[in-house]
Backbone bond lengths (Angstrom), bond angles and torsions (degrees), N, CA, C in turn:
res aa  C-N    CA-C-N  psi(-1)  N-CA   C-N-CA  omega(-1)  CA-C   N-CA-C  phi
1 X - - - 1.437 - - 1.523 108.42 -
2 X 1.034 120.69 88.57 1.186 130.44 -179.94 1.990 115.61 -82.81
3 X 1.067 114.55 132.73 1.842 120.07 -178.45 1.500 111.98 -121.24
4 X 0.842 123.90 119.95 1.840 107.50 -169.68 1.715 92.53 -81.88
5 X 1.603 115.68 100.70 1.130 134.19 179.21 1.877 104.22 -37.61
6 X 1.666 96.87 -49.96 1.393 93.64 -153.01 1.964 111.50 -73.11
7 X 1.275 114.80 -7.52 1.268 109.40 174.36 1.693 113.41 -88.72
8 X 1.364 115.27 25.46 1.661 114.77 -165.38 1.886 82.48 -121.17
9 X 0.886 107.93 168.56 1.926 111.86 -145.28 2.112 67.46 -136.46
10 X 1.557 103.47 129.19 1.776 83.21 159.97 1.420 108.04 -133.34
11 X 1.512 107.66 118.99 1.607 131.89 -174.10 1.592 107.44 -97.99
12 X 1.466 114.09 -0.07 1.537 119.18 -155.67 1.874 89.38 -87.56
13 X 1.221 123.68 -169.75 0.972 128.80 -165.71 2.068 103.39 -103.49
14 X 0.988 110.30 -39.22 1.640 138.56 164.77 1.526 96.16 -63.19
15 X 1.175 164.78 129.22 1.694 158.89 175.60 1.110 106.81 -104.84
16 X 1.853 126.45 18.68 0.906 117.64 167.47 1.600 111.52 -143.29
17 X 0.790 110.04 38.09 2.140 146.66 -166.68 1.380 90.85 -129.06
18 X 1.292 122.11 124.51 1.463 135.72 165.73 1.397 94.27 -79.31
19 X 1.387 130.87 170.74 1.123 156.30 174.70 1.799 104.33 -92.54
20 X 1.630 103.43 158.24 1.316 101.67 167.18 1.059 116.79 -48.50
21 X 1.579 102.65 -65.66 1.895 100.74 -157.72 2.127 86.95 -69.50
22 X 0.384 139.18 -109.88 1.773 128.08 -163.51 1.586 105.72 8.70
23 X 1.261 109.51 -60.06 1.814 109.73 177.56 1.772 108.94 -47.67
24 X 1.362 123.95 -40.76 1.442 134.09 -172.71 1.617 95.65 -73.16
25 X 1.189 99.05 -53.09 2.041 101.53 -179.98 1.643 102.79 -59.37
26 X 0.958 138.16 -24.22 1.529 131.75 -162.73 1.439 105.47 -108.90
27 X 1.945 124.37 -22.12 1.037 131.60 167.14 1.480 119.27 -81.96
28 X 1.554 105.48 -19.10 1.655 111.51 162.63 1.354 111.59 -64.29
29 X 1.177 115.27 -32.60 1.919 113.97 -165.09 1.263 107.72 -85.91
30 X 1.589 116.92 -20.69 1.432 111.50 -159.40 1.412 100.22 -103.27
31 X 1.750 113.89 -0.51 1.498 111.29 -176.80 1.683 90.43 -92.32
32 X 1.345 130.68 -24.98 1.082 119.43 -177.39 1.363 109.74 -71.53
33 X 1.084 112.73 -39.68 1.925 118.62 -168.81 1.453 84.26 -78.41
34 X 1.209 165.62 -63.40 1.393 153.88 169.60 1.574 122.81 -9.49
35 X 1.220 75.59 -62.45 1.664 86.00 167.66 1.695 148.83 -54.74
36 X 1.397 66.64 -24.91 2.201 114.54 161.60 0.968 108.89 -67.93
37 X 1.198 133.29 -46.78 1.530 130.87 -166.99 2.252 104.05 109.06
38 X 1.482 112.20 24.10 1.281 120.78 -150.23 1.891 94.14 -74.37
39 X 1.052 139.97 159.73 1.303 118.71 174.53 1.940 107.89 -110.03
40 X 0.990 88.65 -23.58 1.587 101.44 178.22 1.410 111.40 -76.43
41 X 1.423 109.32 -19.85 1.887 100.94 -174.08 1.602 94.99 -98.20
42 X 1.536 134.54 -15.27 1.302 142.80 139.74 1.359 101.46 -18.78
43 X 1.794 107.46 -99.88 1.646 111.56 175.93 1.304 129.22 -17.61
44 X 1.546 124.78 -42.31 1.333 148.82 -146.85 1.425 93.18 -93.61
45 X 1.169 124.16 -55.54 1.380 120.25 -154.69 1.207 82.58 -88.61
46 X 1.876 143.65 -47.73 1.322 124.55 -172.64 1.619 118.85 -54.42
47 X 1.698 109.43 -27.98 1.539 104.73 -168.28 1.373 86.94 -71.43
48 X 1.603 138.17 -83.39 1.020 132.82 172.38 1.709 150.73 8.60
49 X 1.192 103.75 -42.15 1.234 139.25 164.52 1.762 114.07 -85.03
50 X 1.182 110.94 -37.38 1.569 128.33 172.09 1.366 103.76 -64.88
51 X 1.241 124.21 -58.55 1.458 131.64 -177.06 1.368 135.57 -91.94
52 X 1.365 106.81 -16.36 1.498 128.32 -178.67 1.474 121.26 80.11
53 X 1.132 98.29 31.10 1.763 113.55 -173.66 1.915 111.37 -76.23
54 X 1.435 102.21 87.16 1.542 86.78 -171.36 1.077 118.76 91.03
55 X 1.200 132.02 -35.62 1.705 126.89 156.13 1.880 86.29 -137.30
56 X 2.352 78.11 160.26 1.431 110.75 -177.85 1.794 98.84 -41.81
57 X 1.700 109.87 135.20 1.528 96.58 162.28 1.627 121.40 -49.13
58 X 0.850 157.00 172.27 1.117 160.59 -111.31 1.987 125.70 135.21
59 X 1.262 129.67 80.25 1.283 148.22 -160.45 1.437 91.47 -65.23
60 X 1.481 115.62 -78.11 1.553 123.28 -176.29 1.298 108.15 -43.21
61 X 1.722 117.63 -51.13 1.316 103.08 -159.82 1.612 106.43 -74.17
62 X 1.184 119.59 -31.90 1.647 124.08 168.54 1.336 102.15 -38.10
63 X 1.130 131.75 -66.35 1.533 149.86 -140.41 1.987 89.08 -73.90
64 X 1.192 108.23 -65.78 1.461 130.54 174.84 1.477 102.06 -32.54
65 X 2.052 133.64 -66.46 1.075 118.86 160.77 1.218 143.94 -84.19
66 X 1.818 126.47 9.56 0.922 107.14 145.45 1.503 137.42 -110.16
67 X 1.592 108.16 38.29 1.215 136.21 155.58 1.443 128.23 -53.83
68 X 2.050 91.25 -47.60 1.303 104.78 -174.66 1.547 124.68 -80.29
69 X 1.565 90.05 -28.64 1.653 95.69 166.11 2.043 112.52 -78.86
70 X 1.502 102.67 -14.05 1.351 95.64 -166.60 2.032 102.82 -77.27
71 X 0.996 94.02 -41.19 1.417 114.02 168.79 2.115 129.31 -46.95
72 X 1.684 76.62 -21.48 1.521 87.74 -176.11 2.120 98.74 -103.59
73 X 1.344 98.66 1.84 1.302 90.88 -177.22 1.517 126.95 126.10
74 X 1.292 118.00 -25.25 1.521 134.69 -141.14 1.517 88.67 -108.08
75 X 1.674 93.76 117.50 1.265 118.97 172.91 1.644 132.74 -52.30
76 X 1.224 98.69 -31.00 1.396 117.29 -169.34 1.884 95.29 -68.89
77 X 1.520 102.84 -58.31 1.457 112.16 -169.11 1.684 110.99 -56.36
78 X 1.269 103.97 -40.35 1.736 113.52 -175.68 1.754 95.57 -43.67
79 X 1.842 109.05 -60.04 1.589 108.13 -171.10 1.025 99.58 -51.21
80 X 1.519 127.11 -71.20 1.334 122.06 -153.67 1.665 109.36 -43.17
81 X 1.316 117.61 -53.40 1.740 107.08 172.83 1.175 113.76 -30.39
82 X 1.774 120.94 -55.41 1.208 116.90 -159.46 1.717 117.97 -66.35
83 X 1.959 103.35 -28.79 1.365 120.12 162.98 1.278 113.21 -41.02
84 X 1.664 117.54 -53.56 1.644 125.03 -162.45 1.682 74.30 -70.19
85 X 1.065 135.66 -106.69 1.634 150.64 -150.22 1.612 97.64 -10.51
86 X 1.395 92.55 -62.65 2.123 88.73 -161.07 1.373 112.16 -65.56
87 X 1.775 120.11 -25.09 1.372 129.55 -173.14 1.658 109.07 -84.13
88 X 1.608 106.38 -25.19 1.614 101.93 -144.38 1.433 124.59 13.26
89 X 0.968 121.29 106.86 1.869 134.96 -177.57 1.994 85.00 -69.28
90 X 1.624 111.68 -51.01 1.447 100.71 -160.83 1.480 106.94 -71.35
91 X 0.986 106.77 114.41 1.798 115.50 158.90 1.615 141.44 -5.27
92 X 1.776 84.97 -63.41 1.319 115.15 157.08 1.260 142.94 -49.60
93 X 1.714 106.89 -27.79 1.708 107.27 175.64 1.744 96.09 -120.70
94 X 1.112 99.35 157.24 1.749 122.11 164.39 1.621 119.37 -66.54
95 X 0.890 126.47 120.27 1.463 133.79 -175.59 1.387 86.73 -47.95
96 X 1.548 109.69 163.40 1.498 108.19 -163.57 1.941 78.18 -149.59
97 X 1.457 108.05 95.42 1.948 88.65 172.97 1.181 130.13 -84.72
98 X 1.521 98.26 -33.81 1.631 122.57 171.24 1.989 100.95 -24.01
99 X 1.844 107.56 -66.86 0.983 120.53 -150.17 1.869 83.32 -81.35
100 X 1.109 126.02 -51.42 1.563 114.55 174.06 1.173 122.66 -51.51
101 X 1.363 139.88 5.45 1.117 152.18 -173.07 1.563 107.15 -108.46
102 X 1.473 103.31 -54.75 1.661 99.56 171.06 1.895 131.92 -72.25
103 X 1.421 90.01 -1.48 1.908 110.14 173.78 1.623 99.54 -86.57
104 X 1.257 105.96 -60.23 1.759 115.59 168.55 1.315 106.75 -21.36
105 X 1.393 102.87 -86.72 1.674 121.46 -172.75 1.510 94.82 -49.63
106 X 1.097 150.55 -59.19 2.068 154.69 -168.05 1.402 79.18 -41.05
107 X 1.474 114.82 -69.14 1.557 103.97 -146.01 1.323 121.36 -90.80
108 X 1.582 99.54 -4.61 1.748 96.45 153.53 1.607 116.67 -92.03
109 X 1.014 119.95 8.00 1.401 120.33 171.39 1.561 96.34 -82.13
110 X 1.555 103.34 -18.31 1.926 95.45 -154.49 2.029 100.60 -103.77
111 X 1.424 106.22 27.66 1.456 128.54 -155.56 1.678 120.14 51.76
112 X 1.185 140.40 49.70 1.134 142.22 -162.77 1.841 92.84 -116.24
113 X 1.937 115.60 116.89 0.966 84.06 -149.62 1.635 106.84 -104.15
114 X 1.524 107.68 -4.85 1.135 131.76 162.53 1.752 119.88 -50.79
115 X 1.441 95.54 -30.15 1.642 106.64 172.20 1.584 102.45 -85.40
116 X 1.300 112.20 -36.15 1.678 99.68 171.22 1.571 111.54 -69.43
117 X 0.879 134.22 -37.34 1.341 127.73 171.01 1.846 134.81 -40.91
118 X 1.832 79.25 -44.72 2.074 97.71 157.72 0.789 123.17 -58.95
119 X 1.326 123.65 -54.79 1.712 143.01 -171.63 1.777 85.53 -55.94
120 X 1.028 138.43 -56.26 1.654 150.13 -132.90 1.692 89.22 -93.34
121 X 1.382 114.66 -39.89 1.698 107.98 175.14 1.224 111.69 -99.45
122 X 1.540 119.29 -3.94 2.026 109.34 174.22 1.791 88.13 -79.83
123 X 1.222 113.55 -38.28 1.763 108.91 -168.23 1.542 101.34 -60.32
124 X 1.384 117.35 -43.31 1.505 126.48 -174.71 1.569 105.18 -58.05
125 X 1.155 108.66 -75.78 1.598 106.94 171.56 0.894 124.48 -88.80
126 X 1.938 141.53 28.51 1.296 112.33 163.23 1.283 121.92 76.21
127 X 1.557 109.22 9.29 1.575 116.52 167.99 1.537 117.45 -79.22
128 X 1.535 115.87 115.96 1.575 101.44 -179.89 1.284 132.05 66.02
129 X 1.435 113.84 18.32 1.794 129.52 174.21 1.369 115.65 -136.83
130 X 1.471 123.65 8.65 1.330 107.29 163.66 1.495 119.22 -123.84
């Protein structure tokens, strides 16, 4: 997920924390490149949505874009599902590891190596494999 740091202005207190309205300006561009078929403005709008950066956090809608990048292939997005699954941020559903376990394993099949590392501690402890 790449951001071209140097066109983001930083007024925030952190000088390396975009500001809201900057997060809303950078979530405008990446809904346009989305619309493209962009895979990085995928990521962007899913982290975003994950964290509440610029828009309300949002679980589904996270889940929703990095579906679209997960769908296109991209390793990074497969983990992050499995992140949303084992963490559930939403309230409403039950962490599901079983199914975070089999995104893990996808995206270390897909070289992601941070997802091999999960797979390596669900086997260790019995998270989501029996």
């Amino acid at each position: 997920m790449n951001v071209n740091a140097s066109k983001v202005s930083r007024r925030s207190t952190n000088q390396n924390t975009p500001t809201t309205r900057e997060w809303r300006k950078m979530i405008a561009t990446w809904l346009t490149k989305a619309e493209a078929g962009d895979i990085n403005a995928f990521l962007w709008l899913g982290y975003c949505y994950n964290n509440g950066f610029g828009v309300p956090k949002d679980w589904e809608q996270s889940m929703i874009w990095y579906g679209k990048a997960a769908r296109r292939g991209d390793a990074s997005a497969v983990r992050e599902i499995g992140v949303l699954l084992s963490t559930k941020s939403d309230p409403s559903e039950a962490r599901d590891l079983r199914k975070a376990h089999r995104y893990f394993l996808r995206a270390a099949k897909l070289g992601n190596v941070a997802a091999a590392t999960s797979v390596g501690y669900d086997f260790l402890h019995g998270v989501g494999v029996r």
